[in-house]
TIDRENMI-183564 format. One record per residue: z, x, y of N, C-alpha, C in turn. Coordinates in steps of 0.02 Angstrom, whole numbers, padded with zeros to 5 digits, always signed. Last residue first. Example, Ala and Ser with C-alpha at 12.3 -4.5 7.8 and 13.67 -1.06 7.14 Angstrom:
REM residues 2
+00354+00642-00112+00357+00684-00053+00394+00645+00002/+00390+00660-00284+00390+00615-00225+00390+00660-00165/
***
This chain:
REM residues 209
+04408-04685-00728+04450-04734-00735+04424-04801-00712/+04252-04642-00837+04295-04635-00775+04338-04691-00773/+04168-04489-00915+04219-04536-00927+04247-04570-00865/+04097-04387-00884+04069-04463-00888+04097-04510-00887/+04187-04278-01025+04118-04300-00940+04103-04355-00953/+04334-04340-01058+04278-04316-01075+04234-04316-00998/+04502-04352-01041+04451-04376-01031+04383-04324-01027/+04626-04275-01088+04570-04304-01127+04535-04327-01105/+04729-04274-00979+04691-04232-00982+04630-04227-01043/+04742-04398-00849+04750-04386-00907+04688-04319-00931/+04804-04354-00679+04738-04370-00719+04737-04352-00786/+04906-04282-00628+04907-04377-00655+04864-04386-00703/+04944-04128-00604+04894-04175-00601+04904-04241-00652/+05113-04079-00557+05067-04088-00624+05007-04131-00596/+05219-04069-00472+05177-04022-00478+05097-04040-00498/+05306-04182-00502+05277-04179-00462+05213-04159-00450/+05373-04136-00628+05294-04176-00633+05269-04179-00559/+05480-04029-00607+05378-04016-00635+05358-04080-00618/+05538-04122-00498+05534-04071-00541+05480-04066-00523/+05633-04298-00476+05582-04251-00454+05578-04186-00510/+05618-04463-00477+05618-04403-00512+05580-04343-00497/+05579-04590-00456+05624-04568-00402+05629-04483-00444/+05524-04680-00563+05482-04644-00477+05512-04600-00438/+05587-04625-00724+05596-04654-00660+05556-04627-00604/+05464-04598-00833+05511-04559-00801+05536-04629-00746/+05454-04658-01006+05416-04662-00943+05458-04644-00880/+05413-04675-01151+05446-04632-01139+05399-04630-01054/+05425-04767-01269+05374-04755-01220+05421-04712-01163/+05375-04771-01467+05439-04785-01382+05401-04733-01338/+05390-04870-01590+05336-04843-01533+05405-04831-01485/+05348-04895-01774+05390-04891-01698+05373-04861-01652/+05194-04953-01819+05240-04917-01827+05284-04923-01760/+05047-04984-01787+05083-05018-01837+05141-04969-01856/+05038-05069-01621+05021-05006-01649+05078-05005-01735/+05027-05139-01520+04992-05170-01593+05010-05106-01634/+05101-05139-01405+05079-05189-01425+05063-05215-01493/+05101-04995-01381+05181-05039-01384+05158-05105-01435/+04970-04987-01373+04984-04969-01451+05062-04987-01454/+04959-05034-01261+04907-05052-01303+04947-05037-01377/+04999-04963-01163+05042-05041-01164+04999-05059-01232/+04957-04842-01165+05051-04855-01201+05051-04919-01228/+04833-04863-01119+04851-04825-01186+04912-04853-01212/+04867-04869-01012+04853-04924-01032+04838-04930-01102/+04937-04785-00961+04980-04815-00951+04934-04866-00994/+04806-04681-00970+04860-04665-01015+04918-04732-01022/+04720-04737-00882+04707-04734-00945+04771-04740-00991/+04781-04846-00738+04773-04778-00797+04759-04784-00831/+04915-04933-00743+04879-04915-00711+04863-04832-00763/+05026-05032-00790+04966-05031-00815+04895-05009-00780/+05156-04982-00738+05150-05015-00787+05094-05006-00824/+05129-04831-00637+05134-04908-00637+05138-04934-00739/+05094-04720-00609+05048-04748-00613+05055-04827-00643/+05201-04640-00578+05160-04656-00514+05112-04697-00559/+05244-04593-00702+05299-04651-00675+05262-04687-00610/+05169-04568-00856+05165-04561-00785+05219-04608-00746/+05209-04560-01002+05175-04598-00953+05211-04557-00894/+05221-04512-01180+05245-04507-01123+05195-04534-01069/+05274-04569-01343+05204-04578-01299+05241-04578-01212/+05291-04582-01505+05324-04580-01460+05269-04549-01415/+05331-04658-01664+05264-04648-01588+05293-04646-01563/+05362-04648-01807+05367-04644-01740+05325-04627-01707/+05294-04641-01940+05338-04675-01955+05370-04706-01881/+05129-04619-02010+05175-04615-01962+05244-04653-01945/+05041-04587-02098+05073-04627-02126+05152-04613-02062/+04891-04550-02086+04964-04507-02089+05027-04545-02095/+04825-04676-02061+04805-04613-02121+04860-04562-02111/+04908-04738-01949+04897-04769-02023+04868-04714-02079/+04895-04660-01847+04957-04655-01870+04958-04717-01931/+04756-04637-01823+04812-04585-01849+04870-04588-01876/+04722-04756-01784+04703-04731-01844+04737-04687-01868/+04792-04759-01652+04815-04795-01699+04768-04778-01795/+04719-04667-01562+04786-04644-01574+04814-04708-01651/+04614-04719-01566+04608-04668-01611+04670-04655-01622/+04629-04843-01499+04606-04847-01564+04610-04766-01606/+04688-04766-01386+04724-04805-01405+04705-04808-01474/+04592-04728-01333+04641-04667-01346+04680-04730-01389/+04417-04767-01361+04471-04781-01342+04535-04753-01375/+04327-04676-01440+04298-04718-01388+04355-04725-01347/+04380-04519-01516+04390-04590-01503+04351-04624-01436/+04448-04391-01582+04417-04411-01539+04385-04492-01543/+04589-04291-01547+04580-04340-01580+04512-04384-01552/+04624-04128-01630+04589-04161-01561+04579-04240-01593/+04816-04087-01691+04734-04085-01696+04727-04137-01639/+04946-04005-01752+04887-04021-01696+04840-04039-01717/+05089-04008-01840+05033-04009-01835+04999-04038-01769/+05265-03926-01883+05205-03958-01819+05138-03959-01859/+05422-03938-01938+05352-03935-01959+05302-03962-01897/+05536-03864-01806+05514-03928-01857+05441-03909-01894/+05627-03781-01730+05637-03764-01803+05578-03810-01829/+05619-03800-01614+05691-03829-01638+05678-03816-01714/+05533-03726-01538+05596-03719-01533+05649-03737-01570/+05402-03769-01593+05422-03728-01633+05514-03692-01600/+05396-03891-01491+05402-03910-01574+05443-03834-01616/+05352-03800-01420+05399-03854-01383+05430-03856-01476/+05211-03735-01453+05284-03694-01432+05346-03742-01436/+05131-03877-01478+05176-03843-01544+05247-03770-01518/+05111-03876-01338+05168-03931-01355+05189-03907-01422/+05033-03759-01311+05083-03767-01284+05128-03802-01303/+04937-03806-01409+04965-03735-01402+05022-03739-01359/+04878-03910-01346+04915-03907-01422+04949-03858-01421/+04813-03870-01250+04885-03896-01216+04929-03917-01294/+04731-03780-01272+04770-03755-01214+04839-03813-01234/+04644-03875-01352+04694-03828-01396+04723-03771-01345/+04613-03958-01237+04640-03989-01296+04693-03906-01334/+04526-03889-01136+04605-03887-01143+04647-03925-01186/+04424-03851-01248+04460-03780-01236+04541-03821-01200/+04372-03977-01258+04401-03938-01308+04458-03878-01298/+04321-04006-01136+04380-04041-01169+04408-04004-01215/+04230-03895-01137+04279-03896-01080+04325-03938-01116/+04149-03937-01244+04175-03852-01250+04228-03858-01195/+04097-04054-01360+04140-04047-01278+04185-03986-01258/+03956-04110-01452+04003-04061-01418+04009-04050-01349/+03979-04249-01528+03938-04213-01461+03987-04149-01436/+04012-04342-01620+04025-04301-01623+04013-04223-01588/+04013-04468-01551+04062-04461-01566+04068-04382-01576/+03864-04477-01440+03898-04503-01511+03959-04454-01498/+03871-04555-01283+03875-04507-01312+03889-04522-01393/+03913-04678-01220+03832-04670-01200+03829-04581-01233/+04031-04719-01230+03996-04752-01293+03910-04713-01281/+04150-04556-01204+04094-04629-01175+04047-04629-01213/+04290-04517-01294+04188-04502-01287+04179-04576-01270/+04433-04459-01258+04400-04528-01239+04308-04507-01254/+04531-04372-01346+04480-04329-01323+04425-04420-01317/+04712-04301-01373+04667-04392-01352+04613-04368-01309/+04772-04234-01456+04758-04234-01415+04689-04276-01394/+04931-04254-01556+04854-04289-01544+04845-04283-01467/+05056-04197-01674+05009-04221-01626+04938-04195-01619/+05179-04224-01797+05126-04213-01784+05082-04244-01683/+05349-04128-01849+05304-04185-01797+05230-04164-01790/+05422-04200-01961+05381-04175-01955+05347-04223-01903/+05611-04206-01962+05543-04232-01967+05484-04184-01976/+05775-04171-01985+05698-04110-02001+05624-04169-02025/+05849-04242-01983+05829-04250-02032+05778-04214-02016/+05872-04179-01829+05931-04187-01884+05903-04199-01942/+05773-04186-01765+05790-04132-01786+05839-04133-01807/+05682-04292-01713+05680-04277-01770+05711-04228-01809/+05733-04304-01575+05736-04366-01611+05737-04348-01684/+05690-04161-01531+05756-04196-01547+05776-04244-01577/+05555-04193-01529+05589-04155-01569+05644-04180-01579/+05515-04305-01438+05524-04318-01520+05535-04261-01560/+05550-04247-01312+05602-04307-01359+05600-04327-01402/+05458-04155-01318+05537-04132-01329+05560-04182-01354/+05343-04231-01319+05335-04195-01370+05427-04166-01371/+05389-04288-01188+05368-04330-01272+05373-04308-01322/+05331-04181-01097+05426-04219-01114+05415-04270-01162/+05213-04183-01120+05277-04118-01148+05337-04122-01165/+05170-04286-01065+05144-04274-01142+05228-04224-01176/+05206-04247-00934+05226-04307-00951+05210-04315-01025/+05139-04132-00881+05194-04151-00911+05242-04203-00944/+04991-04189-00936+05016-04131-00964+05089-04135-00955/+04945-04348-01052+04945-04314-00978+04997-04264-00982/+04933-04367-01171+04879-04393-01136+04875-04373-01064/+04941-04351-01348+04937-04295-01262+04898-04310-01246/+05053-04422-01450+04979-04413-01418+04992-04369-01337/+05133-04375-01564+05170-04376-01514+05084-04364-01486/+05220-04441-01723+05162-04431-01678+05170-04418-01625/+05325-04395-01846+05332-04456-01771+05259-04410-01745/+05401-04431-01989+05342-04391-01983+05339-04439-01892/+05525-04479-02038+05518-04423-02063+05442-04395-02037/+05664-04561-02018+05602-04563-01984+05582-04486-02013/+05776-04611-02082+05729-04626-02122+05656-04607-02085/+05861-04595-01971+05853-04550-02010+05808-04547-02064/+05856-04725-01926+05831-04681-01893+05835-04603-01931/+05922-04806-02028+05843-04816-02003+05804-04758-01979/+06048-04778-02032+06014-04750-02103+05918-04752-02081/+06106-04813-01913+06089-04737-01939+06050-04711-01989/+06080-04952-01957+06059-04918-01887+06045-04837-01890/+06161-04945-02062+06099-04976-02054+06078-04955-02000/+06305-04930-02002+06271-04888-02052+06196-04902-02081/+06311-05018-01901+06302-04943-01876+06279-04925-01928/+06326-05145-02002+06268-05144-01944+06257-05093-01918/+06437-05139-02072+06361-05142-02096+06331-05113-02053/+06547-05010-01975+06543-05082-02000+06460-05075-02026/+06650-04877-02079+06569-04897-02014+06554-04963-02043/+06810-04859-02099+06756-04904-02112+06701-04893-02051/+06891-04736-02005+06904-04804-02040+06831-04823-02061/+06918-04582-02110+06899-04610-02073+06915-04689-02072/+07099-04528-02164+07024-04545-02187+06990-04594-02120/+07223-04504-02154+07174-04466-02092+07085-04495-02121/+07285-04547-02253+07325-04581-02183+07282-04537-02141/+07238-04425-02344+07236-04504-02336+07230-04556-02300/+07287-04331-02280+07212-04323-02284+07203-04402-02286/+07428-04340-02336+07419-04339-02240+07317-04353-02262/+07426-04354-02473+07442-04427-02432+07410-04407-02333/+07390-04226-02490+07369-04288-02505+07381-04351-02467/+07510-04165-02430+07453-04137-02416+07394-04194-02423/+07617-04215-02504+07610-04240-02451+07553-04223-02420/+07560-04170-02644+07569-04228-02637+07567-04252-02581/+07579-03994-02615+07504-04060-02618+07535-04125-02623/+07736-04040-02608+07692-04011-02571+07629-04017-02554/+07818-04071-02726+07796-04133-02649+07759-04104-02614/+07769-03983-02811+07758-04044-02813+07719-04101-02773/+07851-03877-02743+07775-03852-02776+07748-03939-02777/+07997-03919-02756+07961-03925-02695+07844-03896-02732/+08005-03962-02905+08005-04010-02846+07966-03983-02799/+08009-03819-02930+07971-03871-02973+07941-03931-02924/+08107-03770-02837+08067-03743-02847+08006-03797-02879/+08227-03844-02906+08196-03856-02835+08128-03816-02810/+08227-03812-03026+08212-03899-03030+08177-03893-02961/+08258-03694-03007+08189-03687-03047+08190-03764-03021/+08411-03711-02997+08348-03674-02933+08277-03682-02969/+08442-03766-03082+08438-03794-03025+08402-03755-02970/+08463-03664-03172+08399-03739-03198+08409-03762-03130/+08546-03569-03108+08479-03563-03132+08423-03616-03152/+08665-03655-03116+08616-03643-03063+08542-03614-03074/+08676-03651-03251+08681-03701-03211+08632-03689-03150/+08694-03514-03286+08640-03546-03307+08609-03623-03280/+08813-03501-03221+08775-03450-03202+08690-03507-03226/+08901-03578-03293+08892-03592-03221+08828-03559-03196/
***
């Protein structure tokens, strides 16, 4: 009798050890996600495929909030963000003429947008970009760096296609050989930009709207 019970307490013992992960199993099971249809998992796989985004500085706050939304944009797959400070030389100058006032707030305002960049952890690069038109230089850059995002802040007072900078956007939305997003405040928005001067801050002497 004695031994009887003894194989019967070991069977329940045996048993319960058993059903234990087993039901552990089955609950993880009956908890598996459902299916991401094609089309989300293609959508996610795109945007994570972005690994280097440009971010041109063409006006100061309105550049800054560009330079944040393409951190974030890039800070799950740890992009690398590069920017361009858009330095316009009128054709009645060569290209490589020195511009000690453009210059000085070119690496004033790189300096500031790599702080922005160096919040979220990402690889940054700066440099002055100099160009007849912000647009053509901004698009050379992002074919010899092999740019994957443009992302390009505007003015909300200056309309669709008012400005250098607004005419910058509509130019490289247009042709520019990579994804582009234009990053443009509502009129009704208040803050910093209020504050901020409109006047794109690359323009050279001579230069005029």
């Amino acid at each position: 009798m004695t031994a009887s019970l003894h194989v019967s307490a070991l069977g329940a013992v045996l048993a319960v050890t058993f059903a234990v992960p087993m039901g552990a199993l089955l609950v993880w099971m009956l908890r598996l996600p459902r299916p991401v249809p094609q089309e989300v998992a293609r959508a996610v796989r795109s945007v994570g495929a972005v690994q280097t985004i440009l971010v041109p500085i063409l006006e100061h706050y309105y550049s800054e909030r560009a330079v944040e939304l393409a951190s974030r944009l890039g800070a799950m797959q740890k992009a690398r963000i590069l920017l361009g400070y858009v330095v316009e030389v009128p054709r009645t100058l060569s290209l490589g003429v020195p511009l000690p006032e453009a210059e000085e707030r070119a690496n004033q305002a790189l300096t500031q947008a790599k702080e922005i960049v160096a919040m979220h952890g990402l690889e940054v690069q700066g440099e002055i970009i100099r160009a007849r038109e912000a647009g053509e230089g901004i698009a050379r850059i992002v074919r010899d760096r092999g740019v994957d995002l443009l992302v390009v802040g505007i003015s909300p007072e200056r309309g669709a296609t008012e400005g250098s900078a607004a005419r910058c956007a509509e130019s490289l939305f247009r042709h520019a050989p990579c994804e582009v997003i234009i990053d443009r405040l509502a009129e009704t928005s208040l803050g910093a930009s209020a504050e901020e001067d409109p006047i794109p801050v690359g323009a050279a002497p001579g230069r005029q709207e």
